[in-house]
Rosetta silent file (secondary structure, phi, psi, omega in degrees, C-alpha in Angstrom):
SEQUENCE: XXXXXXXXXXXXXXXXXXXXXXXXXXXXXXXXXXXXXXXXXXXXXXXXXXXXXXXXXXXXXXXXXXXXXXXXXXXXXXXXXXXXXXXXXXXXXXXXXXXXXXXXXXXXXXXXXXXXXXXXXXXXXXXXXXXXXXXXXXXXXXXXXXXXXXXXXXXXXXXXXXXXXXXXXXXXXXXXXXXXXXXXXXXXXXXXXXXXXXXXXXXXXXXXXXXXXXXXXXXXXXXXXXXXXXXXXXXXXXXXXXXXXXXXXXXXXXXXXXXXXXXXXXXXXXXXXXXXXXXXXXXXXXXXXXXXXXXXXXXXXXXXXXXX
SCORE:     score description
SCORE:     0.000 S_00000001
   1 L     0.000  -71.592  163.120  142.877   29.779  -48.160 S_00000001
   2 H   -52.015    1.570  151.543  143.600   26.815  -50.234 S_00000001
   3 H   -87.845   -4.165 -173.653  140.129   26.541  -51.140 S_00000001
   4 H   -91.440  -23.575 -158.008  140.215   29.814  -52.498 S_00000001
   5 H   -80.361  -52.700  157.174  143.212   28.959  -53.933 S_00000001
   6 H   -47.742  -36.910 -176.234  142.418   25.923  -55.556 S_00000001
   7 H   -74.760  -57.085  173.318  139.114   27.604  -56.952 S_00000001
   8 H   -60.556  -65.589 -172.072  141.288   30.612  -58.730 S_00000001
   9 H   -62.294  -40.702 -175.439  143.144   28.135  -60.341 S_00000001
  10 H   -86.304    2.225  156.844  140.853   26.048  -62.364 S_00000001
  11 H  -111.727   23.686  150.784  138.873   28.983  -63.679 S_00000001
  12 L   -94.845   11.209 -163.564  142.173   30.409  -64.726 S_00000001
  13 L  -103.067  -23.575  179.469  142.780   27.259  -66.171 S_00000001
  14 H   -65.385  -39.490 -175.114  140.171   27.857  -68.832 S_00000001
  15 H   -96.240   28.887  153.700  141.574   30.739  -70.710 S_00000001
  16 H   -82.944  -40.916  166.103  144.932   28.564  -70.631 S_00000001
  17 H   -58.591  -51.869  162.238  143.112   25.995  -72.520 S_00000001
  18 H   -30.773  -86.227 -175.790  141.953   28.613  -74.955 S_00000001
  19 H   -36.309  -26.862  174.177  145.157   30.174  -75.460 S_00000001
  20 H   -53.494  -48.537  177.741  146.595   26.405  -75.882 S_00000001
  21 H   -52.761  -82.441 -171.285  144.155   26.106  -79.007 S_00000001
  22 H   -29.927  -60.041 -171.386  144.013   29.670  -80.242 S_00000001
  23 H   -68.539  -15.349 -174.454  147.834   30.084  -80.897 S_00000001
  24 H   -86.685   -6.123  175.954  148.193   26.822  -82.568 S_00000001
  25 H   -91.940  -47.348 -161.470  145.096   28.479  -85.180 S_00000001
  26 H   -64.817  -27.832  164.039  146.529   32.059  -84.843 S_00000001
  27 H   -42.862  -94.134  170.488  149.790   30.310  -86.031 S_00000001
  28 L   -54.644   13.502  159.667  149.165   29.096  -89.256 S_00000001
  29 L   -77.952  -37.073 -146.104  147.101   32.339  -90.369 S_00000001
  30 L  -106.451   67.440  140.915  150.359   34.075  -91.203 S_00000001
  31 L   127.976  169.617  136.156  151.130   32.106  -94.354 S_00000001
  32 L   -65.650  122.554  178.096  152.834   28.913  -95.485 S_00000001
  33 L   -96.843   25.187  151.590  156.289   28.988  -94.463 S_00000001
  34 H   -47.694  -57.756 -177.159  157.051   26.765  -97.272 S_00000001
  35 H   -69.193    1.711 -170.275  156.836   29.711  -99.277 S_00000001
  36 H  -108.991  -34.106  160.529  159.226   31.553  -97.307 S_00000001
  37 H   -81.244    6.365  179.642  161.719   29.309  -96.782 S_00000001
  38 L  -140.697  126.517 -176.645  162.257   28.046 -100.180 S_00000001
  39 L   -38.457  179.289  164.368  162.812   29.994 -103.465 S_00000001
  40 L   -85.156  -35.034  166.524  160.482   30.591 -105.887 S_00000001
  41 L   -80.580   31.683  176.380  161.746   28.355 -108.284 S_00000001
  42 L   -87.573  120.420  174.000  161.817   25.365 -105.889 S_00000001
  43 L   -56.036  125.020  158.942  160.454   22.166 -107.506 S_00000001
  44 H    -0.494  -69.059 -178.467  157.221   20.235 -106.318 S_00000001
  45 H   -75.444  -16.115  166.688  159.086   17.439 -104.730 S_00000001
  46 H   -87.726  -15.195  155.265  161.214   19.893 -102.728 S_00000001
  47 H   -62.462  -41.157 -168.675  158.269   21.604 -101.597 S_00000001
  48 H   -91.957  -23.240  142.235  156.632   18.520 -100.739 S_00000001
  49 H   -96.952   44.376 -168.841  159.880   17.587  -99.042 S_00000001
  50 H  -143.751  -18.779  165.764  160.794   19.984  -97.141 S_00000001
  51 H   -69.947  -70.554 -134.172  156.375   19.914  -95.694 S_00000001
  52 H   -83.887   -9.374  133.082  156.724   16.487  -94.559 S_00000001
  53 H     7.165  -73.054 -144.848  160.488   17.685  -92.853 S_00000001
  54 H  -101.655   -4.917 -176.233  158.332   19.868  -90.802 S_00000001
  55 L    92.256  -10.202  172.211  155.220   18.088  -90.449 S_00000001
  56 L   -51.208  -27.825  175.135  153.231   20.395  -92.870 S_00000001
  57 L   -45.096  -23.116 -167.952  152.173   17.756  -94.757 S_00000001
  58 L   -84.514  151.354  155.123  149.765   16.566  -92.371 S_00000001
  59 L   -64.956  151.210 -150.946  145.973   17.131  -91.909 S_00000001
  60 H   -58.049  -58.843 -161.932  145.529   20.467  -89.713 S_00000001
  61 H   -64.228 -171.003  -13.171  143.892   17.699  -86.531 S_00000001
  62 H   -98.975  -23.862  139.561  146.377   15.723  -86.870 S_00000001
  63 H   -81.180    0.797  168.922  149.074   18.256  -86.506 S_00000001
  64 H   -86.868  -26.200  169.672  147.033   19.996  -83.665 S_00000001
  65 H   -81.617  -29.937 -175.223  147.148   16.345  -82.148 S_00000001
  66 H   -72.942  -19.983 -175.424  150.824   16.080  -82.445 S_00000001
  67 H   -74.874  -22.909  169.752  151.146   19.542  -81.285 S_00000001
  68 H   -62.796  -70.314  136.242  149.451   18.704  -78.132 S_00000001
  69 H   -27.065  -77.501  166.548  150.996   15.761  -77.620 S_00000001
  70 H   -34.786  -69.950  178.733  153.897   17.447  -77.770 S_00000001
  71 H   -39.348  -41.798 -174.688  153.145   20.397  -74.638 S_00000001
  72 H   -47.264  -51.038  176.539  151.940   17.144  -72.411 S_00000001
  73 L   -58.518  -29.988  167.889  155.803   16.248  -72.959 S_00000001
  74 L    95.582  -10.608  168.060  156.885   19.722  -72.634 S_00000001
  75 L   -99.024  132.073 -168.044  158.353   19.385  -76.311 S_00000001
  76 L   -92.044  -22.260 -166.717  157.479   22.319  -78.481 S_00000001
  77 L    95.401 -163.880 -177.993  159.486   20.945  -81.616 S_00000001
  78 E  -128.372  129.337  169.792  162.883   23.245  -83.277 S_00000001
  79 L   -45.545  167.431 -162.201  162.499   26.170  -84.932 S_00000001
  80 L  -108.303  -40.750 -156.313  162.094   26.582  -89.074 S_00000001
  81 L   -81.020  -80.112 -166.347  164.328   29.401  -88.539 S_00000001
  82 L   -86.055  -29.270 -162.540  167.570   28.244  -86.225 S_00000001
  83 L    88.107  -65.450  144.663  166.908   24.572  -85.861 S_00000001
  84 L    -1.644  147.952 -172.299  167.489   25.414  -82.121 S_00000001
  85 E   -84.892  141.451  169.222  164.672   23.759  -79.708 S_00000001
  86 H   -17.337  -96.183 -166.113  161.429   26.269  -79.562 S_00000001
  87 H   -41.605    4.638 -169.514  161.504   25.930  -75.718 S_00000001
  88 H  -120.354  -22.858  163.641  164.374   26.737  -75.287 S_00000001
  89 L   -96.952    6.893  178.176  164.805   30.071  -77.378 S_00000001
  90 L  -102.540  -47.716 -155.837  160.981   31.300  -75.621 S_00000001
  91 H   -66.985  -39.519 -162.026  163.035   30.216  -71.987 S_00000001
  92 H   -80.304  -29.552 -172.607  166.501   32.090  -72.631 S_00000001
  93 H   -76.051  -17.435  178.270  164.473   35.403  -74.230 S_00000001
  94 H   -62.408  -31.780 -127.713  161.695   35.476  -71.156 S_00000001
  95 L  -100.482  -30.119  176.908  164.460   36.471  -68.639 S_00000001
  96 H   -67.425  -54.742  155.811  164.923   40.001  -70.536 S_00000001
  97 H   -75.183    8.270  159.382  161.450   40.282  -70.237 S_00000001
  98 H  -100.088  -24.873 -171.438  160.488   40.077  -66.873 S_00000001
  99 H   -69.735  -39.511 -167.451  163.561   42.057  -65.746 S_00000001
 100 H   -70.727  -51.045  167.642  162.000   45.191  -67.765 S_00000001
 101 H   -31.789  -50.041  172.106  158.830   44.289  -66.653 S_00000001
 102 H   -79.437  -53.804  175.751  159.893   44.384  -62.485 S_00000001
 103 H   -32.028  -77.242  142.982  161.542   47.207  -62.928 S_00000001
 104 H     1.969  -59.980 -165.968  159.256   48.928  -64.779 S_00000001
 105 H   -93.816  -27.089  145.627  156.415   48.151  -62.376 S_00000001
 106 H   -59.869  -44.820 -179.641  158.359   48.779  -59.196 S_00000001
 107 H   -58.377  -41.568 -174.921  159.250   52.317  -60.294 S_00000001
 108 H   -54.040  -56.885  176.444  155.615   52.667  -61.521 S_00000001
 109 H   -53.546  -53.762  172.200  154.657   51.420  -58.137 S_00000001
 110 H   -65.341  -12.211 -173.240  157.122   53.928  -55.663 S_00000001
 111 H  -111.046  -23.449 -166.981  156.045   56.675  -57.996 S_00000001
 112 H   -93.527  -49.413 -156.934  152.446   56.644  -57.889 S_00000001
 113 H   -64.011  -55.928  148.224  152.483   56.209  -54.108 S_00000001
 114 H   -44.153  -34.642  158.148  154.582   58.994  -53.527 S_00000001
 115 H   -66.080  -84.874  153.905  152.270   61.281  -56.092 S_00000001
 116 H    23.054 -119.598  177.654  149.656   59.293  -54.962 S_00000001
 117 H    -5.139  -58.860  178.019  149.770   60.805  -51.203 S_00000001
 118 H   -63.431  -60.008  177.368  151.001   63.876  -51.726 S_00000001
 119 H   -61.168  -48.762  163.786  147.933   64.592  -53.610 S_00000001
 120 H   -36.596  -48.542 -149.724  145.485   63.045  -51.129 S_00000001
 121 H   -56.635  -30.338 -175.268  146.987   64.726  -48.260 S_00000001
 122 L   -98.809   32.473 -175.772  146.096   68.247  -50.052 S_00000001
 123 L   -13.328  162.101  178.022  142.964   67.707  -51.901 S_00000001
 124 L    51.095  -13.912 -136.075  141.774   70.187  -54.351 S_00000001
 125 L   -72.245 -159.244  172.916  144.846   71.738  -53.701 S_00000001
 126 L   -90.553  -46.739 -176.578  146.815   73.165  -56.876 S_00000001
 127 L   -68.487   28.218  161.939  149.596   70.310  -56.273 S_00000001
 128 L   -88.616  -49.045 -167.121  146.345   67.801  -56.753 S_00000001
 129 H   -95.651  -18.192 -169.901  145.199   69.071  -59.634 S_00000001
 130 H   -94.670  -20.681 -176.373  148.482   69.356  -61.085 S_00000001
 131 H   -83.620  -25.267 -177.159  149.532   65.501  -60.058 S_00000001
 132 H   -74.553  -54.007  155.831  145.970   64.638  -61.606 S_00000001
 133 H   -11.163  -87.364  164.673  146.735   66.279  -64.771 S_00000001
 134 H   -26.733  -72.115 -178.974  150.128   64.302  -65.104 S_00000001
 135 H   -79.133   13.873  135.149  148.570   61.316  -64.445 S_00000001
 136 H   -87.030  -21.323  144.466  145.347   61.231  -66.471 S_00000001
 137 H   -45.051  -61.678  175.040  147.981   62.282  -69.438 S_00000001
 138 H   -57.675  -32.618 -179.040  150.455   59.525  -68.764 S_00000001
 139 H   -83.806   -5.912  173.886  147.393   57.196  -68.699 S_00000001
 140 H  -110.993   15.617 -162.697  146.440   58.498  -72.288 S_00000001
 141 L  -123.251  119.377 -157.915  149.375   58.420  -74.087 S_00000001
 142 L   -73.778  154.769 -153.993  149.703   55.026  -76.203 S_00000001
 143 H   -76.249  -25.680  173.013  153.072   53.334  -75.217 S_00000001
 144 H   -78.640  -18.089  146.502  154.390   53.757  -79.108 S_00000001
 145 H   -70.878  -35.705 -170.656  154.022   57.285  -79.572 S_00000001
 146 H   -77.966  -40.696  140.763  155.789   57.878  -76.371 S_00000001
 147 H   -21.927 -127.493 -170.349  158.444   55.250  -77.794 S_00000001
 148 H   -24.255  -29.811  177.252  159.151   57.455  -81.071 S_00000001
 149 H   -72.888  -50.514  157.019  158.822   60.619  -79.504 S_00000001
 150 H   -11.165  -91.856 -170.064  161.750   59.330  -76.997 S_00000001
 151 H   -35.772  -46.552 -168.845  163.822   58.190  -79.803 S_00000001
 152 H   -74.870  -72.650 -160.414  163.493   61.285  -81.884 S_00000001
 153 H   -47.949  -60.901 -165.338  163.893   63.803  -78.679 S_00000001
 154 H   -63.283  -35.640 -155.195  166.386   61.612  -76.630 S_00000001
 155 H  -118.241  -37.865  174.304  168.246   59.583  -79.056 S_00000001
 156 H  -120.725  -12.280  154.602  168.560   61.632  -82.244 S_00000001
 157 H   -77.126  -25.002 -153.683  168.203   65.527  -81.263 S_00000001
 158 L  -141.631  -21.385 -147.808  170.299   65.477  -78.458 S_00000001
 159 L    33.473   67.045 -174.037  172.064   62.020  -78.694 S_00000001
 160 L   -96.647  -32.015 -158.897  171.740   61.310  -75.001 S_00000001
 161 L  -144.162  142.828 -160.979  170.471   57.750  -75.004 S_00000001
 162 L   -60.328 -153.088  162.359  170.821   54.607  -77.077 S_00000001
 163 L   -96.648  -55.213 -139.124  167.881   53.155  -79.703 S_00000001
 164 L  -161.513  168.898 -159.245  168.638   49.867  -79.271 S_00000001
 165 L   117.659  141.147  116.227  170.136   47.371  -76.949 S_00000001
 166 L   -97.704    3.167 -141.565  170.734   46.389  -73.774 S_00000001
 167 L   -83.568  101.228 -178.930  173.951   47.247  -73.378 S_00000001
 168 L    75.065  166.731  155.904  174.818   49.632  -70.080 S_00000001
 169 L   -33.344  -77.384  177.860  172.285   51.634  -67.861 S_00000001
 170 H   -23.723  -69.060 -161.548  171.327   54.016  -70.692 S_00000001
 171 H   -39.098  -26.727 -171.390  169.988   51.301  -72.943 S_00000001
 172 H   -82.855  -25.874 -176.437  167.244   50.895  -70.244 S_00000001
 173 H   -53.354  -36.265 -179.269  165.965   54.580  -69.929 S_00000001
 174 H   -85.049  -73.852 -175.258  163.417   54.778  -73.157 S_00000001
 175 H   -33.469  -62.953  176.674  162.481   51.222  -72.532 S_00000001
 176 H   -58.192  -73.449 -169.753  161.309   51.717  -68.851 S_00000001
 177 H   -39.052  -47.266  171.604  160.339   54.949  -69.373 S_00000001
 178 H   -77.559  -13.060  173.854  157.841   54.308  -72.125 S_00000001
 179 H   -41.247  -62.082 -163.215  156.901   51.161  -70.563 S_00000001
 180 H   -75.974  -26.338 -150.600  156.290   53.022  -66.909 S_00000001
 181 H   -81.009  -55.319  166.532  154.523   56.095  -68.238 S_00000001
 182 H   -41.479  -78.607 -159.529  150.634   54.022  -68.720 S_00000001
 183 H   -76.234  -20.511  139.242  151.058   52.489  -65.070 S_00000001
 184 H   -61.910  -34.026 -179.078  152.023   55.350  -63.499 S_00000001
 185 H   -69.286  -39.577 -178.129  149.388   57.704  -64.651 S_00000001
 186 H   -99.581  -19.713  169.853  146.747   55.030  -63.911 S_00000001
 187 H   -68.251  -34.063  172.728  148.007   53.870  -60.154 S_00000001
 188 H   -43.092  -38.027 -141.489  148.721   57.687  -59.255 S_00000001
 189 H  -102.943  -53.517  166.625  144.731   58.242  -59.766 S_00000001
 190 H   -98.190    5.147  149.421  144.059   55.267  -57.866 S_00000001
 191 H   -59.585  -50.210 -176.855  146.280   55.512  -55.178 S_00000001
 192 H   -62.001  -63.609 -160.630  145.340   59.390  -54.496 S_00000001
 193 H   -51.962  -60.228  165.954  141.431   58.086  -54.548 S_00000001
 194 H   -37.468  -53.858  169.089  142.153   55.237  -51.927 S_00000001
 195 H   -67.213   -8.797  148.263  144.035   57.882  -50.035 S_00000001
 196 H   -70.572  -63.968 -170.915  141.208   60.384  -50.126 S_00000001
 197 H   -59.132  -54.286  174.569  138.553   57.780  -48.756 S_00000001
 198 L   -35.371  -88.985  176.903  141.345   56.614  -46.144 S_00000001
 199 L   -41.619  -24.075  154.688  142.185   59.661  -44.509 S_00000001
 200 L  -105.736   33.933 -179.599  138.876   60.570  -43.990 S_00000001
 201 L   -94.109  165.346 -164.866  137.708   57.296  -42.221 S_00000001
 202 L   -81.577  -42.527  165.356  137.114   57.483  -38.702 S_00000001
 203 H   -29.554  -60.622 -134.354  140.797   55.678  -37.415 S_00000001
 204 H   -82.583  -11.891  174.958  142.743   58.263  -38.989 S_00000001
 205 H   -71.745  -60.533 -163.339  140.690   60.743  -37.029 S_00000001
 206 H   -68.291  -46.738 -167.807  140.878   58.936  -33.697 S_00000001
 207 H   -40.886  -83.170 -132.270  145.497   58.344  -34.762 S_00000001
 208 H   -57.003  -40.717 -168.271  145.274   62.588  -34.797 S_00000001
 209 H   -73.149  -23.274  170.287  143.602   62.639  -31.537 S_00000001
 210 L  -107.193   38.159 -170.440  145.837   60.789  -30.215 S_00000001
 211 L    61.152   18.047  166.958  148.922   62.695  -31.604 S_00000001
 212 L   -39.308  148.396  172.241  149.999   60.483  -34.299 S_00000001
 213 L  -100.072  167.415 -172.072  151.962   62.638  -36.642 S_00000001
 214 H   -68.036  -44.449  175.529  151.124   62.679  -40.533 S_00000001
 215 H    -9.624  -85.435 -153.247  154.277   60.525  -41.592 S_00000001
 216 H   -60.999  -72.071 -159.063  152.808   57.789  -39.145 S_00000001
 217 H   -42.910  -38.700 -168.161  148.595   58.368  -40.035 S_00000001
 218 H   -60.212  -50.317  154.027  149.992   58.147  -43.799 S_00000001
 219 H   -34.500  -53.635 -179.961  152.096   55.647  -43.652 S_00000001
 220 H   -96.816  -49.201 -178.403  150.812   53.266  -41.149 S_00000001
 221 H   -94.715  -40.471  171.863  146.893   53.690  -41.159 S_00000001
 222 H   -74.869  -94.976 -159.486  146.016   55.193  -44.591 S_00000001
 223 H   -15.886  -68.253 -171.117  148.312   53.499  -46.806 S_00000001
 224 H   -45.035  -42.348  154.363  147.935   50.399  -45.669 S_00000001
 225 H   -69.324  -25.311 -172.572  143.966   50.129  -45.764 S_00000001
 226 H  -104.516   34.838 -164.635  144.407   51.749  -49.137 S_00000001
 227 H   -94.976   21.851  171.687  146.890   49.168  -50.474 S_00000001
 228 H  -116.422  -19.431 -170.832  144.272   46.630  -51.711 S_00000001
 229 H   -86.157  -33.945  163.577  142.253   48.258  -54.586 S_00000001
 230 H   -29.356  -56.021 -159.501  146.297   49.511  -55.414 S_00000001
 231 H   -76.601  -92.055  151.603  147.351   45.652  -55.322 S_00000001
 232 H    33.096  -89.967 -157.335  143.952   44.821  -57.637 S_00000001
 233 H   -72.896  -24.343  159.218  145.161   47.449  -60.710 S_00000001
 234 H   -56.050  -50.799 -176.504  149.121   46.708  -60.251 S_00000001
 235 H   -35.813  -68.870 -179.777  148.058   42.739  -60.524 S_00000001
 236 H   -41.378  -81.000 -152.424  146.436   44.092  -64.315 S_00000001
 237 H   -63.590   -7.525  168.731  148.853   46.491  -65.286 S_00000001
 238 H   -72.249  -71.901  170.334  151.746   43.776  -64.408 S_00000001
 239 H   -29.691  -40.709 -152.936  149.705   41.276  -66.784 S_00000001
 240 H  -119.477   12.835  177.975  149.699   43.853  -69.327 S_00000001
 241 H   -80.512  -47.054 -142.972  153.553   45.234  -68.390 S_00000001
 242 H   -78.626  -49.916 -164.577  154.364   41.467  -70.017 S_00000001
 243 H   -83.169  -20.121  179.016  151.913   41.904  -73.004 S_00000001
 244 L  -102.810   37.735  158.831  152.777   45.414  -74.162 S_00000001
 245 L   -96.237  -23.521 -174.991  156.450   44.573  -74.023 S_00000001
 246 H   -84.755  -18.546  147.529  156.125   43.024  -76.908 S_00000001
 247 H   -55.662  -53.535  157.308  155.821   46.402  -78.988 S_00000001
 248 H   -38.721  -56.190 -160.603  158.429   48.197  -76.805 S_00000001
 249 H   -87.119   -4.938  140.267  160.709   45.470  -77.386 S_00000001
 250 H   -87.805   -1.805  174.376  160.167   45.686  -80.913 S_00000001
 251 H   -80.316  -56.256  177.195  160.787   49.343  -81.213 S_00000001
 252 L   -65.790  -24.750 -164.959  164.012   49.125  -78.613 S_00000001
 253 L    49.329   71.782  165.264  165.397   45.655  -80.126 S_00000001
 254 L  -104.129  111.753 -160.431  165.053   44.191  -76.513 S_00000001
 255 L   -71.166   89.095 -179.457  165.847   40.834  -76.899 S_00000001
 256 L  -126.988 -174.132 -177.657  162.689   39.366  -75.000 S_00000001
 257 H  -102.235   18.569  178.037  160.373   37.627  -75.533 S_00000001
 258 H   -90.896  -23.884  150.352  157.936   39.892  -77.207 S_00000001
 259 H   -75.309  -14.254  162.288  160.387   40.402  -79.995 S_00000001
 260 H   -64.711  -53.281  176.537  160.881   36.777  -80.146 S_00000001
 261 H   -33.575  -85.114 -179.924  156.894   36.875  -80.621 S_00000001
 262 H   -27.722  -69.962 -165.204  157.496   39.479  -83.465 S_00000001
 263 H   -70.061  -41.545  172.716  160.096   37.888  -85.350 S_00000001
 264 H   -76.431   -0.850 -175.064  158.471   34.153  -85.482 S_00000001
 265 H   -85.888  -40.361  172.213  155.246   35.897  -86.752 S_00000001
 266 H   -58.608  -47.517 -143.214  157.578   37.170  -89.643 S_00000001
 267 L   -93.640   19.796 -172.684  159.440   34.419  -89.646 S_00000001
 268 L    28.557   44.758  171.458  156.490   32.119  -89.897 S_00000001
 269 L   -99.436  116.883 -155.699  158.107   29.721  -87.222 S_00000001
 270 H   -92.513  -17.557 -176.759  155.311   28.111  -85.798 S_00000001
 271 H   -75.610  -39.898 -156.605  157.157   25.869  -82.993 S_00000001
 272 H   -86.912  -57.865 -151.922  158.847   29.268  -81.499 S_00000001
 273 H   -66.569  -36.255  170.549  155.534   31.268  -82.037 S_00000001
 274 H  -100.045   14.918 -178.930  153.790   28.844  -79.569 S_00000001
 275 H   -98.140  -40.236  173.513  156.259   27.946  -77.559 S_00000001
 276 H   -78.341  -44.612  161.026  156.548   32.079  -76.560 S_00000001
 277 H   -45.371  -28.423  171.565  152.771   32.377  -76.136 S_00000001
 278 H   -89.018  -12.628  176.732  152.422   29.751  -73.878 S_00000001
 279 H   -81.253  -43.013  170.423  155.228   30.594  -71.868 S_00000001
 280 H   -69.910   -0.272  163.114  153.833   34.001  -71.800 S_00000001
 281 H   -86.158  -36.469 -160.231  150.168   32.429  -70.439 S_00000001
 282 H   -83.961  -55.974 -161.829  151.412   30.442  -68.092 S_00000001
 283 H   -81.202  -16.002  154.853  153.587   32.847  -66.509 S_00000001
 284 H   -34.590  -70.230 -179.010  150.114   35.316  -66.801 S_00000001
 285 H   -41.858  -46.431 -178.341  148.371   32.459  -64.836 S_00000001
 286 H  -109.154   16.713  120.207  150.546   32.437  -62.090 S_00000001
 287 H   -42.389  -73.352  167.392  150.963   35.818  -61.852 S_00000001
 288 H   -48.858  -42.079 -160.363  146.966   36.407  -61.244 S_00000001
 289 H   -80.428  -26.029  161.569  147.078   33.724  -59.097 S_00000001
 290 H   -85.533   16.855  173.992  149.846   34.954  -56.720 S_00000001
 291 H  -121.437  -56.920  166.080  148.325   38.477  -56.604 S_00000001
 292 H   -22.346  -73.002 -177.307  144.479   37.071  -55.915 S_00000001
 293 H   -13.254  -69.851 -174.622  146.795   35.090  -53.069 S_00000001
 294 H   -51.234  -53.246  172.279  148.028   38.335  -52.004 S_00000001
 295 H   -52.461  -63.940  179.715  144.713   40.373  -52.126 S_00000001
 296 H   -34.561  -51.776  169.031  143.157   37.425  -49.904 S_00000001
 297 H   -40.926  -54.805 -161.943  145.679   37.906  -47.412 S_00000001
 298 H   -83.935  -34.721  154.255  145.399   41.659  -47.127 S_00000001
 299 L  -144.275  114.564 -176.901  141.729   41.174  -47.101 S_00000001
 300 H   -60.202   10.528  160.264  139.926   38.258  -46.066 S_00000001
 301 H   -76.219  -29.199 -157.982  136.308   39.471  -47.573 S_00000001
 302 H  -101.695  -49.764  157.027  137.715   38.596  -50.541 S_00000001
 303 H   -29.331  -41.042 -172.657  138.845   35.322  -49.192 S_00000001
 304 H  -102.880   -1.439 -176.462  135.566   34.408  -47.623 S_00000001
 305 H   -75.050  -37.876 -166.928  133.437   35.653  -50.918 S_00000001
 306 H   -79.263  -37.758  173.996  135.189   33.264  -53.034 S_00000001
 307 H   -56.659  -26.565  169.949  134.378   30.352  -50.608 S_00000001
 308 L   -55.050    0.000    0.000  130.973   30.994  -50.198 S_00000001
């Protein structure tokens, strides 16, 4: 296990190195923030003091070495914006974003399983065809139409539910909901599919004969065998619960960190903008790596594959 484990990490360690690079390039595409932070009639030498302030002044390697330098240390620099340290506004805005995220992906999870089931247990049936619908919809519907259509039905036809916010239980319903709507649609589809192939395996045959009841075959023998290709596409769709928060949470004003993302890209703060990307890789990395963990557990082929 710890050789597998060891192995998943350094070749997840590569597209951490990328991503280390990339955002410090991806940065400095969106503009000089010289020009943003200083009028337009601002003189030469206040241009040229206010780069070497910030370190613009430098050649690009030589702020990509100080920038480096810096992450070995764990210092990101202070925002352009607040002054406030980088790492420290990506640390207090992540905590917003993982709670929507776990929500989000628990609900996602208890809902497909429960679809999921139902529709295995009846194949073909009509309530099959009708849960497959629903879910091959939900899996087509991009998370920002489903966003605006919210707002407009929910929030300004009817007034039922805030905009914006976190502020009470309400504030969370359009936010989960368009969030959950993708990862439900696609786990229902693979949940039901595991749970077709299950239930017709040869255990679940011998459990009937020997007067298991369905609760018990579903519960205990299908489910359970069909919980690893489940754990597999929740592992993704978690990874991408993190990264497609950052639209939600610019639609919703969720103070996370994918509107932190948003706002240093305006705000051309380049200390913030890679200080929330890397925080958001990192916690990507060890995410995959405690759900590989998990699939190895639940099944050691995949344990003994990677070791070969």
């Amino acid at each position: 296990m710890l050789t597998f484990l060891r192995r998943r990490m350094f070749t997840s360690l590569i597209p951490l190195i990328i991503v280390l690079f990339g955002v410090f390039f991806m940065a400095r595409l969106t503009g000089d923030p010289t020009n943003l932070y200083l009028p337009v009639s601002a003189t030469p030498d206040q241009r040229a003091e206010f780069a070497a302030a910030n370190g613009l002044d430098k050649p690009i390697w030589q702020q990509m070495t100080d920038y480096l330098a810096g992450v070995l240390h764990l210092d990101f620099g202070e925002s352009l914006k607040t002054g406030q340290e980088a790492a420290g506004m990506a640390l207090r805005a992540f905590p917003a974003t993982l709670q929507l995220a776990f929500v989000t992906l628990v609900l996602s999870i208890l809902g497909s399983i429960i679809i999921g089931c139902w529709a295995a247990y009846r194949p073909n049936s009509l309530a099959d065809r009708f849960s497959s619908l629903l879910s091959m919809t939900a899996a087509s519907v991009p998370d920002f139409w489903f966003a605006i259509t919210g707002i407009w039905i929910f929030a300004v036809v009817f007034g039922w539910l805030p905009t914006s916010g976190t502020g009470g239980m309400l504030a969370w319903v359009l936010p989960i909901a368009t969030l959950m709507i993708r990862p439900l649609g696609v786990l229902t589809q693979v949940v039901r599919g595991a749970m077709v192939s299950a239930l017709s395996a040869p255990y679940v045959k011998v459990a009937r004969s020997k007067g298991a009841g369905d609760l018990r075959i579903v519960t205990h023998h299908a489910l359970r065998n069909a919980a690893a290709p489940a754990l597999t596409v929740a592992g993704d769709l978690a990874v991408g619960l993190i990264n497609g928060a950052v639209i939600v949470e610019a639609i919703f004003g969720w103070p996370g960190i994918g509107k932190l993302m948003i706002d240093s890209i305006l705000q051309r703060d380049f200390a913030v903008l890679q200080a929330a990307v890397l925080l958001t890789a990192i916690s990507i990395f060890i995410l995959n790596i405690v759900i590989d963990a998990g699939l190895a557990l639940l099944d050691p082929r995949v344990r003994d594959k990677a070791t070969v």
